[in-house]
C-alpha positions as a Markdown table, in Angstrom:
| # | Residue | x | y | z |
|---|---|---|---|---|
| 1 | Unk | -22.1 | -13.3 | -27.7 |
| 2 | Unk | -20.0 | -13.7 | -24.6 |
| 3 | Unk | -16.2 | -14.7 | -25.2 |
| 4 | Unk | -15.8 | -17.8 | -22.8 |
| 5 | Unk | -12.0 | -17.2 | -22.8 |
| 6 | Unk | -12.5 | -14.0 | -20.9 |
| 7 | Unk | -12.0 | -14.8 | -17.2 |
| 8 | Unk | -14.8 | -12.7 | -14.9 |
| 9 | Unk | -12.7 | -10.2 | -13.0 |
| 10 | Unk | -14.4 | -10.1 | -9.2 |
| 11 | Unk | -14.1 | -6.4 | -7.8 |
| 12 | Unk | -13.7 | -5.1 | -4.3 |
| 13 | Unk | -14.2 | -1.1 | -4.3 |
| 14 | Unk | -12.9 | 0.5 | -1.2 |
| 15 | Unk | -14.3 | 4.5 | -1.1 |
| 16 | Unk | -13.4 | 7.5 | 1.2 |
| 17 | Unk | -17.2 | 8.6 | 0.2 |
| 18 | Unk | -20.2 | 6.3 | -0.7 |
| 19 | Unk | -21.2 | 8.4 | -3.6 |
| 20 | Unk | -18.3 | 7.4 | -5.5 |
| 21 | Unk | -18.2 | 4.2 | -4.2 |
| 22 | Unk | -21.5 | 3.4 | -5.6 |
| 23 | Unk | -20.8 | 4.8 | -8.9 |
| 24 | Unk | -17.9 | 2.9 | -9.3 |
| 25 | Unk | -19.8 | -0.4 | -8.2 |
| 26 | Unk | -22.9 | 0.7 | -10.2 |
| 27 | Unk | -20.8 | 1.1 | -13.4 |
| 28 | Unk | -18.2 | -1.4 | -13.2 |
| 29 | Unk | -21.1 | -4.2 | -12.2 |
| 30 | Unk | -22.5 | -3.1 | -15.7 |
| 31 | Unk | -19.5 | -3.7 | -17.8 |
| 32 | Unk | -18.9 | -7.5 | -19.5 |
| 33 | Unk | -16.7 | -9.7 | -17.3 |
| 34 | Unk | -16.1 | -7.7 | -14.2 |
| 35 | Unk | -18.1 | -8.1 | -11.2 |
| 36 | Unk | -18.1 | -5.3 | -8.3 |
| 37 | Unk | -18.9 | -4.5 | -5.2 |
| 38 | Unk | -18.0 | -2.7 | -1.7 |
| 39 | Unk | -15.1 | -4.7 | 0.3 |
| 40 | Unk | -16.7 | -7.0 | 2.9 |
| 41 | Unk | -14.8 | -9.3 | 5.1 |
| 42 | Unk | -14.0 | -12.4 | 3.7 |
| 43 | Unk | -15.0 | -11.7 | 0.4 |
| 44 | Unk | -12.9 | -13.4 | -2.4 |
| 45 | Unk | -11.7 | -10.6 | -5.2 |
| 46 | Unk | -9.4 | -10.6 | -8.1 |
| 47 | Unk | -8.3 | -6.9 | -7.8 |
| 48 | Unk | -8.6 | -4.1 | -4.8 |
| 49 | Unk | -9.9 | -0.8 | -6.4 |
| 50 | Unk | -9.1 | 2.0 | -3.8 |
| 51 | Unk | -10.7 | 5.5 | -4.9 |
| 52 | Unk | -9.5 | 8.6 | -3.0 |
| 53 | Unk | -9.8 | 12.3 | -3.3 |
| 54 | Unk | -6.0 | 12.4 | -1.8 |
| 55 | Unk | -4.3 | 9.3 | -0.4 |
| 56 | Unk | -3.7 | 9.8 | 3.2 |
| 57 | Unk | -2.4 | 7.5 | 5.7 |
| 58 | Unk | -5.8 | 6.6 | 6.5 |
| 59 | Unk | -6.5 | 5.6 | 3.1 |
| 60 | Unk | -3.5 | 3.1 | 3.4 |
| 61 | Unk | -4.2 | 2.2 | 6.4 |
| 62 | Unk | -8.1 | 0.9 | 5.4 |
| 63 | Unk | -6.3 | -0.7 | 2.5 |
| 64 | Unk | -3.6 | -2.4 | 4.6 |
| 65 | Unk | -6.7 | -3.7 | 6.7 |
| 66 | Unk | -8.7 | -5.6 | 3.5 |
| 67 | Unk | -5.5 | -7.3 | 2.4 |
| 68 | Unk | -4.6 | -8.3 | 6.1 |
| 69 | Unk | -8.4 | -9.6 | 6.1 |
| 70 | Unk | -8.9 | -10.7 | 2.4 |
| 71 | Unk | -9.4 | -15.1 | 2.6 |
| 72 | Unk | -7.1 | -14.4 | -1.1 |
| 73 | Unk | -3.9 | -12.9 | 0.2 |
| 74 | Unk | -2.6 | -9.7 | -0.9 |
| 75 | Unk | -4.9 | -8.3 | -4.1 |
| 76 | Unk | -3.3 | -6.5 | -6.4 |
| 77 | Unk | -4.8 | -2.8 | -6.0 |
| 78 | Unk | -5.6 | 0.0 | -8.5 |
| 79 | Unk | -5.6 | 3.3 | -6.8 |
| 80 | Unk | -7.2 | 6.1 | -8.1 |
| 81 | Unk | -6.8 | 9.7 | -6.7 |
| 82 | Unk | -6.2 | 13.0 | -7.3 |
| 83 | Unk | -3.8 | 13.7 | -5.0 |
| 84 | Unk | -0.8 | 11.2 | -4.1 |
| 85 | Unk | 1.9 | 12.2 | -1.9 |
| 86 | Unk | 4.9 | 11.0 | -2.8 |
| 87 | Unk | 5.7 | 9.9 | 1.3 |
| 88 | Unk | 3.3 | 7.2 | 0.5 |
| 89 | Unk | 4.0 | 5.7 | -3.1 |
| 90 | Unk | 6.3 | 3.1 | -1.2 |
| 91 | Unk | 4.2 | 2.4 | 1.4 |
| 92 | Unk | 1.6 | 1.6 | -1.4 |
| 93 | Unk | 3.8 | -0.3 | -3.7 |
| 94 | Unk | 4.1 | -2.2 | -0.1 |
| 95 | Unk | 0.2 | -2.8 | 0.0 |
| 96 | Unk | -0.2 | -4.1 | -3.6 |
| 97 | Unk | -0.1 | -1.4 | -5.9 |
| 98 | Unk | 0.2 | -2.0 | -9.4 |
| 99 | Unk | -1.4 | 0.6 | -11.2 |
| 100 | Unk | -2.7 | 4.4 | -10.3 |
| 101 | Unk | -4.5 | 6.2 | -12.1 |
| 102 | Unk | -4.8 | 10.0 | -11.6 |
| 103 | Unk | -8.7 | 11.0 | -10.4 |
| 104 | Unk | -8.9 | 14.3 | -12.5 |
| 105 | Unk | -7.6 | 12.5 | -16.3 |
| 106 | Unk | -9.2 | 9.2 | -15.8 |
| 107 | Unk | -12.4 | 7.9 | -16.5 |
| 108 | Unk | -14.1 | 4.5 | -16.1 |
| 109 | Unk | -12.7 | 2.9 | -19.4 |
| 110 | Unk | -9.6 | 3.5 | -18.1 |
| 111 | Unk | -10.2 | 2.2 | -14.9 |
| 112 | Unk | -11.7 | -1.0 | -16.4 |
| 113 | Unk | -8.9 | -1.6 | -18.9 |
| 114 | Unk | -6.5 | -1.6 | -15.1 |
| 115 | Unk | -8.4 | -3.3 | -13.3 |
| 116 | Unk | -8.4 | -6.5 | -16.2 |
| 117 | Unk | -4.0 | -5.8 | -16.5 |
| 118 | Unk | -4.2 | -6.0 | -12.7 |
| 119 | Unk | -6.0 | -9.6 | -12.6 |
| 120 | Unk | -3.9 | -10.4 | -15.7 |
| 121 | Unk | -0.7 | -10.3 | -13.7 |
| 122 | Unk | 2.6 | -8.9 | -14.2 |
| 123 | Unk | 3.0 | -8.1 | -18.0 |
| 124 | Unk | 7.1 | -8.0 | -19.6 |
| 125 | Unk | 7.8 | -6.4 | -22.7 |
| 126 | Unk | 4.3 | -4.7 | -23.0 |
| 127 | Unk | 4.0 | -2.9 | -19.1 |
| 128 | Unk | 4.2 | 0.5 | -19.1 |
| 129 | Unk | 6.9 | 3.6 | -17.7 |
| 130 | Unk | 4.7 | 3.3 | -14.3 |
| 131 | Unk | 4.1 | -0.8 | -14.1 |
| 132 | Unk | 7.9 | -1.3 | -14.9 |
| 133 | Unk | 8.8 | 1.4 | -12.2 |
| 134 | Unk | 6.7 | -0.1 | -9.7 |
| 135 | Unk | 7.8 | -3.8 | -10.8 |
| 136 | Unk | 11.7 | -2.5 | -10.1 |
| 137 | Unk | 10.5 | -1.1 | -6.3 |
| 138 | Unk | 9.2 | -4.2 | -5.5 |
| 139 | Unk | 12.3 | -6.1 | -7.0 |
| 140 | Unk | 14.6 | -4.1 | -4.8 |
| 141 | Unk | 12.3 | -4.8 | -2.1 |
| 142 | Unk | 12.1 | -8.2 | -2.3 |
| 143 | Unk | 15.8 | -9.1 | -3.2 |
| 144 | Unk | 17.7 | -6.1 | -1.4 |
| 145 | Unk | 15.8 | -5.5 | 1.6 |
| 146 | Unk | 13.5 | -8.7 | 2.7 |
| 147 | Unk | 16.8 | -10.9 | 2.8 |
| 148 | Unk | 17.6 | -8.2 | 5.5 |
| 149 | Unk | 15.2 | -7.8 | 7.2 |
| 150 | Unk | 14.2 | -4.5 | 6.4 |
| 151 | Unk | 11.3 | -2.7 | 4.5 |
| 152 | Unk | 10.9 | 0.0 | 1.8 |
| 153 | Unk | 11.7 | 2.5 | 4.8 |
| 154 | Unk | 15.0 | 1.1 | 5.3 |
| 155 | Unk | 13.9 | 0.1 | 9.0 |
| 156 | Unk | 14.1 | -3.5 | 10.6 |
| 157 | Unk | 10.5 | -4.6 | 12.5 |
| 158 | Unk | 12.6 | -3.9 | 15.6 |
| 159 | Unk | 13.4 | -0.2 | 14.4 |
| 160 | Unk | 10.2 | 0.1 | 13.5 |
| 161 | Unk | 8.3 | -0.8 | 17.1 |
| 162 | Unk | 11.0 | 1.0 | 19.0 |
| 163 | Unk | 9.7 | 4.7 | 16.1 |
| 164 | Unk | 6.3 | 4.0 | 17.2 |
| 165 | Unk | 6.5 | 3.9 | 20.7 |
| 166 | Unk | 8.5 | 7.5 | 20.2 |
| 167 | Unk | 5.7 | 8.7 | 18.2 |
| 168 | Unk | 3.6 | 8.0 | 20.8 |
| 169 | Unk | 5.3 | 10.4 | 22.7 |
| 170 | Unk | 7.5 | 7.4 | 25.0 |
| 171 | Unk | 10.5 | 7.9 | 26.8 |
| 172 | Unk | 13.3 | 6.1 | 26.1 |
| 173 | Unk | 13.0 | 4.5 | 29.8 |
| 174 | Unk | 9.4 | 3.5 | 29.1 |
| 175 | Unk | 9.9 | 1.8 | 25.4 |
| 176 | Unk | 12.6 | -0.4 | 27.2 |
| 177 | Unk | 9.8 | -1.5 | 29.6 |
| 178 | Unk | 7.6 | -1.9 | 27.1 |
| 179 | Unk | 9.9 | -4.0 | 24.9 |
| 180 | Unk | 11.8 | -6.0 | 27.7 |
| 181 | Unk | 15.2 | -4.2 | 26.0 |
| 182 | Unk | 17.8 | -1.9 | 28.5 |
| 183 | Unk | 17.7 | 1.4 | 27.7 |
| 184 | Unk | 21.4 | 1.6 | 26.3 |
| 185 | Unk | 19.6 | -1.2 | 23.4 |
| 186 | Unk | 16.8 | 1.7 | 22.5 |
| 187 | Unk | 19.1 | 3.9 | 22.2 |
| 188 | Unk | 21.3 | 2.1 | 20.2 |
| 189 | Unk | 18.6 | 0.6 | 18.1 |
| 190 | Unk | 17.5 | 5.1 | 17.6 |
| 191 | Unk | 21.0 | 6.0 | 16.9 |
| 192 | Unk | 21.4 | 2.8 | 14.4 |
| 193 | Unk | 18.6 | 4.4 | 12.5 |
| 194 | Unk | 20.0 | 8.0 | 13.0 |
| 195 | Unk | 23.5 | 7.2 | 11.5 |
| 196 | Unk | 22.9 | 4.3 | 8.8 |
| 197 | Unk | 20.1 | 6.8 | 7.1 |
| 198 | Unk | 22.0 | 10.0 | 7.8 |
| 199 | Unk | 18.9 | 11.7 | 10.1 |
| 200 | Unk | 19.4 | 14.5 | 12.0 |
| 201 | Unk | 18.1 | 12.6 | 15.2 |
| 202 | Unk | 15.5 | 10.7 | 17.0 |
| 203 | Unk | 12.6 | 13.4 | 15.7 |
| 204 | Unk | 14.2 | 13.3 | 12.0 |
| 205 | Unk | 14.2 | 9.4 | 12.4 |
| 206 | Unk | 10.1 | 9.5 | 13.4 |
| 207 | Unk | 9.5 | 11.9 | 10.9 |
| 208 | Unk | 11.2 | 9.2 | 8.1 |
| 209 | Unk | 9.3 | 6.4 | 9.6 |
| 210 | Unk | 6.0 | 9.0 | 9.4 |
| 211 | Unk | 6.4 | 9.6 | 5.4 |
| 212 | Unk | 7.3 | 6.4 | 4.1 |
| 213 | Unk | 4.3 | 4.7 | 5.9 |
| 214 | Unk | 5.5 | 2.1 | 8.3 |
| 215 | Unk | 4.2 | 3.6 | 11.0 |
């Protein structure tokens, strides 16, 4: 007999490969209370499962792209993978992540039991080493840096546009062009960057933006 006071947990699965995609689907659509499927757009969802050989900026970038296009906001996501670099944990944390899970130790149980903690919400006394460490990112995030106007990177948005258009291989005469900003303003916006984070210059400061995900 069906418990009524267990909620139905909606899934959206995104894959680097279909094969595991569809076993995921196939197996989590077979458990009690949890209903799965591939991402689609527009699709309401409880929880984002992202499943990855390695997490690559690709990866986070297909994942930034459902929760810019989910109807629900940003899902909370459970990533599973074998191989996660550490230049993209914040940049994850960023994109929802409460819970990974490593590819080669877990198995579907415990994928299920993270997916239902993730719909659950935050948890207090009970959350784990890795839910409490991700909790205290986010806090520092969202009381530290927000009211600044920066992100996990330590960047503003402005920093951050004026990296891109270097890692697109701009000049610093052509981002001011781009931007509407005089040149001396790029360069003091590259050499605010340079000095507050201690780089060694404008490739050190591309490089940062590079590993932590913001661009």
């Amino acid at each position: 007999m069906t418990d009524k006071s267990v909620k139905t947990v909606t899934v959206a699965v995104l894959a680097n490969d279909p094969v595991t995609g569809e076993g995921a689907v196939w197996w989590l659509s077979a458990c009690k209370e949890i209903t799965a499927s591939y991402w689609r757009w527009g699709q309401p969802a409880d929880v984002l499962l992202v499943l990855a050989a390695e997490v690559t900026a690709d990866t986070l970038a297909r994942a930034e792209r459902v929760q810019h296009e989910t109807p629900d906001g940003v899902l909370p996501m459970v990533l599973v993978a074998a191989d996660f670099p550490e230049q993209h944990i914040l940049r994850a944390i960023d994109l929802g992540l409460v819970s990974y899970l490593n590819r080669q130790e877990a198995g579907f149980d415990d994928i299920r039991r993270a997916v239902h903690e993730a719909a659950a919400g935050p948890r207090d006394e009970s959350a784990g080493v890795q839910q409490s460490l991700i909790a205290h990112i986010r806090a520092i995030r969202d009381t530290a840096l927000a009211p600044a106007g920066l992100n996990l990177a330590g960047l503003s948005d402005r920093e951050v546009e004026v990296l891109r258009f270097l890692a697109d291989g701009l000049s610093t005469k052509q981002i001011s062009a781009k931007l509407s900003y005089s040149e001396r303003t790029v360069k003091s916006v590259v050499h605010g960057v340079v000095t507050r984070l201690n780089l060694r210059n404008r490739t050190h400061a591309v490089v940062h933006a590079l590993r932590t995900g913001v661009i």
